[in-house]
C-alpha positions in Angstrom: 236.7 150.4 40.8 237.3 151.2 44.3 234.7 153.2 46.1 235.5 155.2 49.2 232.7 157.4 51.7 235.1 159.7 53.1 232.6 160.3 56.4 232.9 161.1 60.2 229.7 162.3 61.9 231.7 165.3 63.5 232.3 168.1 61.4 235.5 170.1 61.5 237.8 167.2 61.1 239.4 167.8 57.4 236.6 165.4 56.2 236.0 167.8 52.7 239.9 168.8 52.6 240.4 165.0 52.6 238.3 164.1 50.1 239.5 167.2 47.6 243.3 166.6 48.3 243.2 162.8 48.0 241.6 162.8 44.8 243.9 165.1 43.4 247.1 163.1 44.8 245.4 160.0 43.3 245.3 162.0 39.9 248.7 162.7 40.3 249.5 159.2 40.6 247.8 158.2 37.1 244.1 157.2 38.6 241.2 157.8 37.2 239.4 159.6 39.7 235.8 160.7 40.5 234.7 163.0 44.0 231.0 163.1 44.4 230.2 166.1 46.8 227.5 164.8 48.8 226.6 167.4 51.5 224.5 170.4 50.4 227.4 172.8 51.5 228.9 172.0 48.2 232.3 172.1 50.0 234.4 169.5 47.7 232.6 171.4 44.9 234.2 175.0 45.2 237.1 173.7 46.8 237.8 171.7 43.5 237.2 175.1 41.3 234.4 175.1 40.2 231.6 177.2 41.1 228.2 177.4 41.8 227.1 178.2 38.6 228.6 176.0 36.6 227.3 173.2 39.1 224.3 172.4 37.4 222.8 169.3 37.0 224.2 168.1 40.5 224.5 165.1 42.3 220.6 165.9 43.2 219.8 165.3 39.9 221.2 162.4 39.6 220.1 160.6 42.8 216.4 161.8 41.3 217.4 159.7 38.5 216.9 162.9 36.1 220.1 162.6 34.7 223.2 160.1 34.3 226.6 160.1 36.2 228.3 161.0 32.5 225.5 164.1 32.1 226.5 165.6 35.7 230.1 164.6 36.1 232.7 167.6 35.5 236.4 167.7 34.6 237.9 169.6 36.7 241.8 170.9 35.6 243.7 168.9 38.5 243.4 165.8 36.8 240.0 164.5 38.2 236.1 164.6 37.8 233.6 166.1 40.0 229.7 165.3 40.5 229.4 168.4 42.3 226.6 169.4 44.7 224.9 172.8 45.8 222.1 174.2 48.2 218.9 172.4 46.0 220.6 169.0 47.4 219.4 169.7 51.2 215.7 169.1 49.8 217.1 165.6 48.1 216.1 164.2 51.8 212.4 164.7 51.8 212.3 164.2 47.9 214.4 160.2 48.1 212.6 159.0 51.1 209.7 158.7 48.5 211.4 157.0 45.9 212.1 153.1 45.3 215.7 152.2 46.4 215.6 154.8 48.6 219.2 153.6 49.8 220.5 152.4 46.6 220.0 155.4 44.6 224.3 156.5 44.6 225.2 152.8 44.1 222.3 152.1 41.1 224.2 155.3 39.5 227.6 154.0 39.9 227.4 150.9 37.9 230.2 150.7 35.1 231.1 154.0 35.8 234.7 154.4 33.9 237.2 155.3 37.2 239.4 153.8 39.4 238.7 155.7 42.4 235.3 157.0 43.5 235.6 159.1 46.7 232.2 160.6 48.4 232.4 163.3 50.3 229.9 162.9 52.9 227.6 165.5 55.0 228.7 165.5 58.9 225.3 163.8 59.6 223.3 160.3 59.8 220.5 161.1 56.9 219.6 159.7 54.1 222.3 161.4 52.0 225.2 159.8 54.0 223.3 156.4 53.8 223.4 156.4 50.0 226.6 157.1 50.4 227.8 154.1 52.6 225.7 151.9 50.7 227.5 152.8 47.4 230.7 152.6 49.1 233.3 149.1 49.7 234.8 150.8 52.3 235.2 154.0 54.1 238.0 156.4 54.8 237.6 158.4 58.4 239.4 161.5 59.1 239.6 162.6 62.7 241.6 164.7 64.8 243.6 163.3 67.9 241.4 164.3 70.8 238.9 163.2 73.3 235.9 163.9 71.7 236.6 161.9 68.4 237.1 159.2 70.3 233.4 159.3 71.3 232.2 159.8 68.0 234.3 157.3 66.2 232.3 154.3 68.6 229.1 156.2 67.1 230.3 155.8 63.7 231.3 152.3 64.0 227.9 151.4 65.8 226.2 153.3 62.6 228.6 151.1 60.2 227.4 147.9 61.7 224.0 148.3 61.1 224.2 149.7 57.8 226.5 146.4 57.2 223.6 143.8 58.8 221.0 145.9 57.0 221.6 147.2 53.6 225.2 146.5 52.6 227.6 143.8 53.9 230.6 144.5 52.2 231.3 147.8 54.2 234.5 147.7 55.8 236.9 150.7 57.5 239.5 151.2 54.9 241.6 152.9 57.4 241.6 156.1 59.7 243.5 159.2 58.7 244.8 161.4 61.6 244.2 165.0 60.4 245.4 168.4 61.8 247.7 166.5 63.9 250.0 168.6 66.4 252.8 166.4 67.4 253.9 168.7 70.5 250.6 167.8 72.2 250.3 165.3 74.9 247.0 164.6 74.3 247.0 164.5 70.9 250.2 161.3 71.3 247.8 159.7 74.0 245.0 159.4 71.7 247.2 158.6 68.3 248.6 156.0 70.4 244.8 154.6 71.6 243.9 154.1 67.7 247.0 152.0 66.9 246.1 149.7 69.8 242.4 149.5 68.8 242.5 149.7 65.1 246.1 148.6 64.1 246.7 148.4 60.6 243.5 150.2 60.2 245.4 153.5 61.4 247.4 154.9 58.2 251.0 155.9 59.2 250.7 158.9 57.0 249.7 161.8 59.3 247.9 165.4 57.8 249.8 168.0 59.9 248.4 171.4 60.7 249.1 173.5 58.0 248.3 176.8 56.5 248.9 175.8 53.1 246.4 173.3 53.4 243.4 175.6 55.0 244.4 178.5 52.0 244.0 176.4 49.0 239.7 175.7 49.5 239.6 179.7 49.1 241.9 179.6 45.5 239.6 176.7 44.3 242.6 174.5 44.5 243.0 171.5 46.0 247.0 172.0 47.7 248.9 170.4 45.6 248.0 172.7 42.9 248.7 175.7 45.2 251.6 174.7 46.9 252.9 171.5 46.3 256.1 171.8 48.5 254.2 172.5 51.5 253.5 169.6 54.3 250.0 169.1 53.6 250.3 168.8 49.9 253.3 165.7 51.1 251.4 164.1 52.7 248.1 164.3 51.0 250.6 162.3 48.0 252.2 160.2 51.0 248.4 159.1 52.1 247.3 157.8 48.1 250.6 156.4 47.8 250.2 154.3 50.9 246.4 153.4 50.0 247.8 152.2 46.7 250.7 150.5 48.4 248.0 148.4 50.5 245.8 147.8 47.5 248.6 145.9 45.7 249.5 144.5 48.8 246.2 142.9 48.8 245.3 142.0 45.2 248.9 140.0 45.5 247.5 138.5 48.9 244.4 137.5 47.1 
């Protein structure tokens, strides 16, 4: 079981769309897949189809240790489950600082859980929900748009993935970096594409997420895009990004 936080501490990146679309394209490439909405917007929840309502128990529940994974886990009819997430989760913060394992509470609920993907969608914040989400996680998956200020805030995110490496879980690693609501005909956005492949390398995926309309209209279906449109760019390369991921993890295991 691989474990991904999907996470960037600025919001507006294609963090959620990320985390929807990728674990439908993994679906659609026969995994076994499992998105665990993390922030309260419930985002990853609705844009997954299914609705408020039927959300209940939630991830809350579960990192309260009220319920199991299997109780709050839904199928959704794109070929993967959700642990979905709703407003009550926002007072999960107060509620786990009081708890034992306070950190470990996602990763103590994961054990043996029956998928081969688990992506969490995290909140575009430092708390404690986004810290039980990196502590659950082997690596993490960081969408960002191809401009100056995310270059600012990816240095804040690696400083915040060092610590929480030293301190409460050393097998954290950057997975890679997904470039996301990438215009080609901007200058800037070539300058600071170009900037991550000198810093990060192989880190950087080569599969881009374009600007597309598709891709912003499917959240307001309840579909993740390749389910509303599955000829349209960002539906491509959503399936271009999981088979590259999947292309690198059996690079890897053969490396090993």
């Amino acid at each position: 079981m691989k474990v991904l936080a999907i996470t960037n501490q600025k919001g507006g990146v294609g963090k959620t769309t990320t985390a929807v679309n990728l674990a439908a394209s993994l679906a659609h490439e026969g995994c076994r897949v499992l998105l665990i909405d993390l922030d309260p917007q419930g985002n990853a929840t609705t844009g997954a189809g299914i609705t408020k309502r039927e959300a209940l128990p939630t991830v809350y529940q579960v990192l309260l240790g009220q319920v199991g994974l299997g109780e709050a886990a839904l199928a959704t009819e794109f070929g993967f489950a959700v642990l979905p997430a709703n407003r009550e989760l926002a007072g999960a913060e107060v509620e786990i600082i009081e708890l034992e394992r306070r950190e470990f509470r996602l990763r103590d609920a994961l054990k043996d859980a029956p998928y081969d993907f688990v992506l969490i969608d995290c909140p575009p914040a430092l708390n404690m929900l986004t810290v039980n989400g990196l502590v659950a996680a082997d690596a993490v998956l960081i969408p960002m748009q191809c401009e100056y200020y995310a270059l600012e805030g990816l240095s804040d995110l690696v400083e915040t993935l060092k610590k929480v490496r030293a301190h409460l879980n050393p097998r954290l690693e950057i997975e890679g970096l997904l470039r996301t609501m990438y215009n080609p005909q901007s200058t800037l956005t070539q300058q600071v594409s170009g900037e991550l492949e000198r810093h990060f390398g192989r880190k950087v995926y080569n599969t881009i997420v374009p600007r597309n309309v598709r891709l912003a209209e499917a959240p307001s279906y309840g579909k993740p895009v390749l389910a509303f449109d599955r000829s349209s760019k960002g539906a491509q390369a959503y399936l271009a990004l999981a088979q590259e991921m999947l292309g690198r993890l059996a690079h890897d295991e053969g490396a090993a």
